[in-house]
N, C-alpha and C positions, 0 to 999 in steps of 0.2 A: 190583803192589800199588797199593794206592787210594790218597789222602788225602782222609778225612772229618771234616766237622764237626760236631759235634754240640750241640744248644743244650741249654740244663738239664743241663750233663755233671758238676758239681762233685761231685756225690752220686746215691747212688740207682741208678736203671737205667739210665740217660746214663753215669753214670761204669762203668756193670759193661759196658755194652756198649763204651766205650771201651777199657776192660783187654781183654775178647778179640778186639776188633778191633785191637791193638796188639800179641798175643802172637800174631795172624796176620802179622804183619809190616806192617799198615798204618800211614799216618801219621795222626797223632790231633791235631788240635785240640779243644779243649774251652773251654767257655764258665760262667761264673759271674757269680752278681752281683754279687758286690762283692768286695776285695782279699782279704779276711779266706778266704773261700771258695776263692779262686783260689789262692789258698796253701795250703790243703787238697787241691784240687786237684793241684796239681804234687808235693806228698808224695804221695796215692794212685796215681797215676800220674807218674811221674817223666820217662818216656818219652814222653811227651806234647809236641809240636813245639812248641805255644804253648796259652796260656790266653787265651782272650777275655773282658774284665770288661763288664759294661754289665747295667741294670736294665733289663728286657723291660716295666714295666710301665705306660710312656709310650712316645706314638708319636715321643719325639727319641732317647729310650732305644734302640727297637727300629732307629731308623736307624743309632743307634751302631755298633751291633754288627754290623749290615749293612757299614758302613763299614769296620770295624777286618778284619772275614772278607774281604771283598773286599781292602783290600790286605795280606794275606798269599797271595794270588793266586788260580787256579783249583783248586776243587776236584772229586773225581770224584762227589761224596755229599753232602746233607747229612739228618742226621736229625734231625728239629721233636719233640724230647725235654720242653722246659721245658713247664712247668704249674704251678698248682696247682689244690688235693685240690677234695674236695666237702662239706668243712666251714667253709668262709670263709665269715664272714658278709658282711653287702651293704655295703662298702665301697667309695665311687670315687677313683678315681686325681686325680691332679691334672687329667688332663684331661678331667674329667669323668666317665667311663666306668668300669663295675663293672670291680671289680679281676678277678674269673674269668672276664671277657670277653674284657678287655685281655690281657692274658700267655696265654689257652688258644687264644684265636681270631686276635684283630688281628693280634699280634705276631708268630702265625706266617703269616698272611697278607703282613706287612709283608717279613719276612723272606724269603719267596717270592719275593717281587716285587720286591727290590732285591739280593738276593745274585748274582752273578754265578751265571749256570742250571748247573749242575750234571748230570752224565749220571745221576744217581737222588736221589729225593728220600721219605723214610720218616716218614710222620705216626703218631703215639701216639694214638690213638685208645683207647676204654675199652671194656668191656661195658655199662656203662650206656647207653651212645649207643642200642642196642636197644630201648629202649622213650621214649626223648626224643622230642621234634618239634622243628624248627628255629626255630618260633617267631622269625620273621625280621620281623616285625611291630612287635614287641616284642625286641628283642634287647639292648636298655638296660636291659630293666626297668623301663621309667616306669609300666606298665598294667597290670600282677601286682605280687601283697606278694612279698616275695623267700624264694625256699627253693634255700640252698646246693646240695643234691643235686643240682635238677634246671638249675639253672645248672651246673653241671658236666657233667652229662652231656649238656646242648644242646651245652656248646662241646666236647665229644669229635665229636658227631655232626656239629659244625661242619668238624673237622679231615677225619673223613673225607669231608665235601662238599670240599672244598678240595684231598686230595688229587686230589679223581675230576675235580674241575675242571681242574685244570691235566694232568690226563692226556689228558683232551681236545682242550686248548688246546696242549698239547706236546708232540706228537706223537714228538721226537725223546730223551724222557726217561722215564725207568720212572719213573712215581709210584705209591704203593701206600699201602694202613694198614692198620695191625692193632691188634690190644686185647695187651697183653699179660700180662694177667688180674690178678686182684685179689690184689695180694701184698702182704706184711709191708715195704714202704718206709714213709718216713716218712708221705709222703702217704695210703699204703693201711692204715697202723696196724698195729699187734701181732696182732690178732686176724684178720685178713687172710688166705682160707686157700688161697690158689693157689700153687705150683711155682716160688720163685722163683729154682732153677736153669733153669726153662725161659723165663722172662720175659724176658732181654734176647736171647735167640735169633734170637728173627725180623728184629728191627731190622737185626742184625748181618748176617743172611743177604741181606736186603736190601739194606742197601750195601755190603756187599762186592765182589758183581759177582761171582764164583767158580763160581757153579752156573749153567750154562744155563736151570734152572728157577725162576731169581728175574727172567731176561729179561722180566716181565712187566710191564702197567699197568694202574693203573683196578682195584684188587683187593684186597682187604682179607683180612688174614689173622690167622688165630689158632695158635700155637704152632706154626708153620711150616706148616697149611696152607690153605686156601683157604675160607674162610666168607661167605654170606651177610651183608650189612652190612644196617641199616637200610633199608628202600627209599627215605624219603629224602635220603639218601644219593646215589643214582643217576639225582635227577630234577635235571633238566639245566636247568631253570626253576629250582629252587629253586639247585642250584649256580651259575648265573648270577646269583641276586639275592646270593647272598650275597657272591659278588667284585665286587656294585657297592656292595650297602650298606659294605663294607669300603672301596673305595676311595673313597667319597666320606667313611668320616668319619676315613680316617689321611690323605686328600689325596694318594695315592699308587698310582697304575694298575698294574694286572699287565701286563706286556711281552705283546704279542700271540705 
């Protein structure tokens, strides 16, 4: 059996994918932002080994919780769950930086690159990322008016650059992402009209380790199987600027 982590797990698809990753027998950590949550968290899942607290949406925040996973020790998985939606308007964080930058992109960059490596690593990725650009140029927002949507679906198409980068760069770890489509969570709304018994599946299958046919990397998937991502996505230029403009503005390198 694994032990996996999972960020954004208090609610939502983090937390669905933790309950059947727990009622496989694995070990569950889960992560929240704040006490109130994480107390919700341990009622929905009880079995849960530990709850992680820390606010993803500053880069001391995101080392937090790098810290606090790292010493509860090695895990086999982690899944880069937290987000938010594509209705935020343009808000920046204390450090400056748009709130759906910060928590969809940086912070699972940050979180990459300081957790202790993991033998699989699972990015949330969206369907919107389909028709995004990375717009790595601009990725503040200082040089476009701001439009939520399409902030959100750069930083899905960020996630799956980031995964395919470090599949790359990691030869010895399945990185992968998938969309796992548009469902009635809070972030996806009521009206939301995808499968959301099929939604946390894929994550699940992916860190699990179970099926010789999740043995993969560098591959983006949709409701367990194998799709087309963005193409830039898989351009190896643009994934490389994007682990540098990330580590020069959280101060924090990806381990070779």
């Amino acid at each position: 059996m694994s032990r996996i982590f999972i960020s954004g797990s208090s609610t939502g698809l983090g937390l669905m994918a933790g309950e059947l990753l727990a009622s496989q027998g694995h070990r569950i950590v889960l992560h929240a932002r704040n006490a109130a949550r994480a107390d919700d968290a341990r009622r929905n899942l009880s079995s849960a080994e530990a709850v992680v607290i820390g606010d993803l949406e500053t880069i001391a925040g995101a080392r937090n919780v790098a810290d606090q996973v790292n010493a509860l020790g090695h895990f086999d998985a982690v899944i880069h769950n937290a987000a938010v939606g594509y209705r935020e308007g343009h808000r920046l964080t204390s450090d400056g930086l748009p709130y759906v930058f910060a928590i969809n992109t940086l912070a699972a960059y940050i979180l990459t690159a300081l957790i202790e490596r993991p033998e699989r690593l699972v990015y949330l990725s969206s369907g919107m990322h389909h028709h995004a650009n990375a717009n790595l140029d601009d990725i503040l927002w200082k040089k476009r008016r701001w439009n939520g949507s399409t902030a959100y679906a750069e930083s899905k198409l960020h996630d799956a650059m980031l995964a395919f980068a470090v599949a790359r760069r990691w030869p010895d770890v399945f990185s992968n992402a998938l969309e796992p489509g548009w469902v009635p969570t809070k972030m996806g709304g009521p009206g939301a009209p995808d499968d959301m018994d099929q939604a946390h599946l894929t994550q699940v299958w992916l860190a699990a380790g179970e099926d010789p046919k999740a043995d993969v990397t560098g591959q983006y998937f949709y409701h367990l199987k194998r799709m087309e991502p963005n193409p830039e996505a898989q351009d190896y230029t643009l994934q490389d600027r994007l682990v540098a403009v990330c580590a020069e503005i959280s101060g924090i390198g990806l381990p070779a």
